[in-house]
C-alpha positions in Angstrom: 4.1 139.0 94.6 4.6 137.1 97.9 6.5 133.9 98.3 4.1 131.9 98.2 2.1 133.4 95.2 5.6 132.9 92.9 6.1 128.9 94.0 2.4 128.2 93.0 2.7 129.5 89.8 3.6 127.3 86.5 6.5 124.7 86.6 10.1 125.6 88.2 12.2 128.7 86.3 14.9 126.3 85.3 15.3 122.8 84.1 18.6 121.0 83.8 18.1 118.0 82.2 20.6 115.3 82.0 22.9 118.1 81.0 26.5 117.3 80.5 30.1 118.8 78.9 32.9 117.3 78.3 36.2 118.9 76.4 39.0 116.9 75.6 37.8 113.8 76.2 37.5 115.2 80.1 34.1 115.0 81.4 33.5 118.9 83.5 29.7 118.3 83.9 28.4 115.1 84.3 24.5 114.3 83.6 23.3 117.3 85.8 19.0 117.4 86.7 18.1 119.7 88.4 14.8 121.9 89.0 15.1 125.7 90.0 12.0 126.9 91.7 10.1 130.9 91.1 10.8 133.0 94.6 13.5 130.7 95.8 17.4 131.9 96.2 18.8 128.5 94.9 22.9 128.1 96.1 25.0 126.2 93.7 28.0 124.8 95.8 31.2 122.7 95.4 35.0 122.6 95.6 37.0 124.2 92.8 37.4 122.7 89.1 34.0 120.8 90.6 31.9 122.2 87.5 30.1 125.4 88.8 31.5 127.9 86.5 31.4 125.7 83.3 27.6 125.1 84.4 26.7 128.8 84.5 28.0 129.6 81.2 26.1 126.9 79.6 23.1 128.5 81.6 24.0 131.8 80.3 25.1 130.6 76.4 28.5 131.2 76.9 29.4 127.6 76.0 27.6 124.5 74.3 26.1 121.7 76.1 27.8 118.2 74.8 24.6 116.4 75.9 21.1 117.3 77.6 19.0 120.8 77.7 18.3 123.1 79.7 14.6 124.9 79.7 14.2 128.8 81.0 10.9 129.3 81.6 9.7 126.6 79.7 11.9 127.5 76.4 15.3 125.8 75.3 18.3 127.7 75.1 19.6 125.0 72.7 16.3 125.5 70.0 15.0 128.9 71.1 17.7 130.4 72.8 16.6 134.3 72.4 13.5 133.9 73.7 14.7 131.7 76.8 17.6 134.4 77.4 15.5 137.5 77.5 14.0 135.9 81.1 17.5 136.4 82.6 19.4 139.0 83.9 23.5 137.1 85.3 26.1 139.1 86.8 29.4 137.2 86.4 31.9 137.7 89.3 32.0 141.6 88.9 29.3 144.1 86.9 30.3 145.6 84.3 29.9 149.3 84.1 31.0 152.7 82.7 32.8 154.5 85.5 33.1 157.9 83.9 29.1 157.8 83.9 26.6 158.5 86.8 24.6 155.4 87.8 21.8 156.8 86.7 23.4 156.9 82.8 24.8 152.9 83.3 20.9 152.0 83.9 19.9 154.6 81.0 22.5 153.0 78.7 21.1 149.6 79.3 17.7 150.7 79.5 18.0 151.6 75.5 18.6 148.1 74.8 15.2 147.2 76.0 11.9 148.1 74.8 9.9 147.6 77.8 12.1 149.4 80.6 10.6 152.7 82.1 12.0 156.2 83.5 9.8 154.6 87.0 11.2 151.3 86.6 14.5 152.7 86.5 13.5 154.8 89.6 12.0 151.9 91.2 15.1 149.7 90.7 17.6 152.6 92.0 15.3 152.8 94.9 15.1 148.8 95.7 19.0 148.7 95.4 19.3 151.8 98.3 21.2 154.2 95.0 18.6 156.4 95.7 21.4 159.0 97.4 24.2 158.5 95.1 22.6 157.3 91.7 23.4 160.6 89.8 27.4 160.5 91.1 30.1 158.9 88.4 30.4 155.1 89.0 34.3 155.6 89.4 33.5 157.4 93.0 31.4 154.1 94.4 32.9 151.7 97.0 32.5 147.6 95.2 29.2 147.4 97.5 27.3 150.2 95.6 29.4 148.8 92.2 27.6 145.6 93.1 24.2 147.0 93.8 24.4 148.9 90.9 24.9 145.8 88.8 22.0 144.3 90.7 20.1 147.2 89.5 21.2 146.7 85.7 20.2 143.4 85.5 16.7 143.2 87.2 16.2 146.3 85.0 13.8 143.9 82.4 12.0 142.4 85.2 14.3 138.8 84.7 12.4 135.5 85.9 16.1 134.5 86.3 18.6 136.3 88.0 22.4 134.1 87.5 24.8 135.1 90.6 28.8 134.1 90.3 30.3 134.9 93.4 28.7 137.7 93.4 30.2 138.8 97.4 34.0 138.8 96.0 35.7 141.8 97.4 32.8 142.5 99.5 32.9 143.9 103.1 30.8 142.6 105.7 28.4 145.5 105.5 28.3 145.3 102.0 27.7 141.2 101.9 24.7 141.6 104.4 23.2 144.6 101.8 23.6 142.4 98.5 22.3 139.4 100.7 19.3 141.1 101.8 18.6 142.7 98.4 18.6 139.3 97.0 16.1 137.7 99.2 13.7 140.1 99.0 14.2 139.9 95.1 13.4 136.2 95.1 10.8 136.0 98.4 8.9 139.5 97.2 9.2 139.8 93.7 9.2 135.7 92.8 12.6 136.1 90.9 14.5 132.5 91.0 18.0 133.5 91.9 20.8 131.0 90.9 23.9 132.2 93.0 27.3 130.3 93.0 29.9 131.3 96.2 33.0 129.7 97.9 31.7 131.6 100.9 29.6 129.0 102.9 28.5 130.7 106.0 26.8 133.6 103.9 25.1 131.0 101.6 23.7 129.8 104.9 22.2 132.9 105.6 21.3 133.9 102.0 19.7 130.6 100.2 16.6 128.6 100.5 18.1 125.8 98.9 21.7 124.7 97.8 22.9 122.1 95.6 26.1 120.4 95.8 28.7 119.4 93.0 31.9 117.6 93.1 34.3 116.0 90.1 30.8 117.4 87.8 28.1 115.6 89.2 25.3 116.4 91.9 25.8 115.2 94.7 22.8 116.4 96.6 20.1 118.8 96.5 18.9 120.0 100.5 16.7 123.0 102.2 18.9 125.1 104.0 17.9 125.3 107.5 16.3 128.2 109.0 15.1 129.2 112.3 11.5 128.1 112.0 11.7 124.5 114.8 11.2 122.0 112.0 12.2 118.9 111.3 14.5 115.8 112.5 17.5 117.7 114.5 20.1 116.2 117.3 18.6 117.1 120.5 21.3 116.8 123.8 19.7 116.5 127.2 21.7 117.3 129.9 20.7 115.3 133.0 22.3 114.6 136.5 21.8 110.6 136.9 23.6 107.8 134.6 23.1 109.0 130.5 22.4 105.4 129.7 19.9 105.3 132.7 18.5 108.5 130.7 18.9 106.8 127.1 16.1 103.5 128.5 13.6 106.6 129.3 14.0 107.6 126.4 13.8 104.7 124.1 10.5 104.9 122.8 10.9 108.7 121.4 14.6 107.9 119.9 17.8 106.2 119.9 20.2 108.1 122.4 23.5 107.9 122.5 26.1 108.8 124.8 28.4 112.1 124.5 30.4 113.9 126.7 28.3 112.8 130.0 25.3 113.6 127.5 22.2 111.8 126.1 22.2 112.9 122.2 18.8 111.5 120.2 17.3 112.2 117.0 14.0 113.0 117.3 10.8 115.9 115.5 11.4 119.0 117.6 7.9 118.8 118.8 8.3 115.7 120.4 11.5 117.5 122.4 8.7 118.6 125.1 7.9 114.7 125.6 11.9 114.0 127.0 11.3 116.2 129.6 8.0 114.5 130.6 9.9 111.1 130.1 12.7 112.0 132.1 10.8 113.3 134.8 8.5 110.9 135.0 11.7 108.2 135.3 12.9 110.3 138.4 15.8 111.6 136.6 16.5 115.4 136.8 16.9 117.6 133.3 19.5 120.2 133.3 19.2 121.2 130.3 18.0 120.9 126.9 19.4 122.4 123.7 19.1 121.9 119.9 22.4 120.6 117.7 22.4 122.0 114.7 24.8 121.0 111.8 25.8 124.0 109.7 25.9 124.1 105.7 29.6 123.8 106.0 29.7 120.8 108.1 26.9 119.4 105.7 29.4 120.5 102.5 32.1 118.9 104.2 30.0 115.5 105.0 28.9 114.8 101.3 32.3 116.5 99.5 34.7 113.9 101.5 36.3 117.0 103.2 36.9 119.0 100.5 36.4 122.8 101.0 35.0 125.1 98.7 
């Protein structure tokens, strides 16, 4: 199943609705909607003690909800939790795993507790995760990477709608954060699993999710596509030209407010439209050194709508 097959298919994964917690008269989730879409890797972002954790485990049935529900795949886990459970497969932090046993026996154990998990999907798994090599070796000899994949592996056993990520790249190199990254999108963007993953790390979130959502003090802040490569969109634009910036900024005027920075013209405009400054300036007599494409990153964004406050 492609992308595109998974996000046309019936109603999102997941369904916060006005979920909240509070314990001890302290209030750690506050009134969370939210939608999590098939095929998507959906980021779940905010400074410590901002609600992520205690949101998870009330995902997972770890913990209660004080107010609100929260649907998997159309089912409650409040009224029919075991039916809304079996769609999810959640590594917390680190897998857990036997590691005087092979690989291969950790997916065979787990296997047993399902009814509809074959020797090929097991082989098929082991294979998607890159085990293929080292399955059959005791757990206790892999690196955290292959520990990681392998709990990967275990819980996309059962073919999960839902796969529930908490900081899942914690201890991880950098060769072994680009693996589990890549794993997971083409989990989500090939297979049309919705994958719910909570990090601190916001540069790989960047690079891994589709969409992030933001918490702080236990209540969403804001929900945003993660910018890719692909030349969409509203973006700053800076024009480097050689005569006066606000003698650039009055050819300009009609395609977007410019502003001056740095001996620069910066405007907001569709990157299609970026072809038309050139033709503007050009026309006006004014010379184009250069033009390039400001981007904001997802930690400048995190850091705009948190007040400053890192993850």
């Amino acid at each position: 199943m492609n992308q595109t097959d998974a996000k046309s298919s019936a109603g999102p994964v997941v369904r916060f609705r006005e979920v909240s917690k509070i314990i001890g008269g302290k209030t750690l989730v506050d009134n969370l909607t939210l939608d999590v879409q098939p095929g998507e890797v959906f980021g779940f972002l905010g400074p410590n003690g901002a609600g992520k954790t205690t949101t998870i485990r009330m995902l997972v049935g770890l913990i209660s909800m004080s107010t609100g529900d929260i649907q998997i795949c159309g089912k409650s886990i409040t009224t029919d939790f075991e039916n809304a459970i079996e769609s999810v497969g959640a590594i917390v932090e680190n897998p857990e795993l036997y590691s005087y046993m092979s690989g291969y026996g950790n997916l065979m154990q787990y296997a047993r507790m399902r009814s509809n998990v074959s020797k090929e999907r097991i082989d098929e798994v082991v294979a998607f995760v890159g085990l293929t090599e080292r399955i059959q070796d005791k757990v206790r000899t892999y690196s955290l990477g292959m520990r990681q994949r392998l709990g990967v592996a275990q819980a996309i056993l059962h073919r999960p709608k839902l796969l529930i990520l908490d900081e899942p790249t914690n201890g991880l190199d950098p060769q072994g954060i680009r693996e589990l990254r890549d794993y997971l999108r083409a989990l989500a963007h090939k297979e049309g699993t919705a994958v719910f993953v909570s990090s601190h790390l916001l540069t790989e979130m960047e690079l891994m999710c589709d969409r992030v959502a933001i918490i702080q003090n236990g209540k969403l802040i804001e929900v945003q596509k993660v910018q890719g490569d692909t030349g969409e969109g509203t973006e700053k634009t800076e024009v480097e030209v050689e005569f006066e910036v606000g003698d650039a900024a009055i050819a300009v005027q009609k395609l977007g407010a410019g502003e001056a920075k740095g001996g620069h013209l910066v405007i907001r405009i569709e990157h299609s439209d970026i072809a038309k400054i050139n033709a503007r300036l050009v026309e006006a007599g004014i010379p184009v050194s250069g033009i390039r494409v400001l981007k904001r990153s997802l930690e400048d964004q995190f850091l705009e709508v948190t007040g400053g406050v890192k993850s």
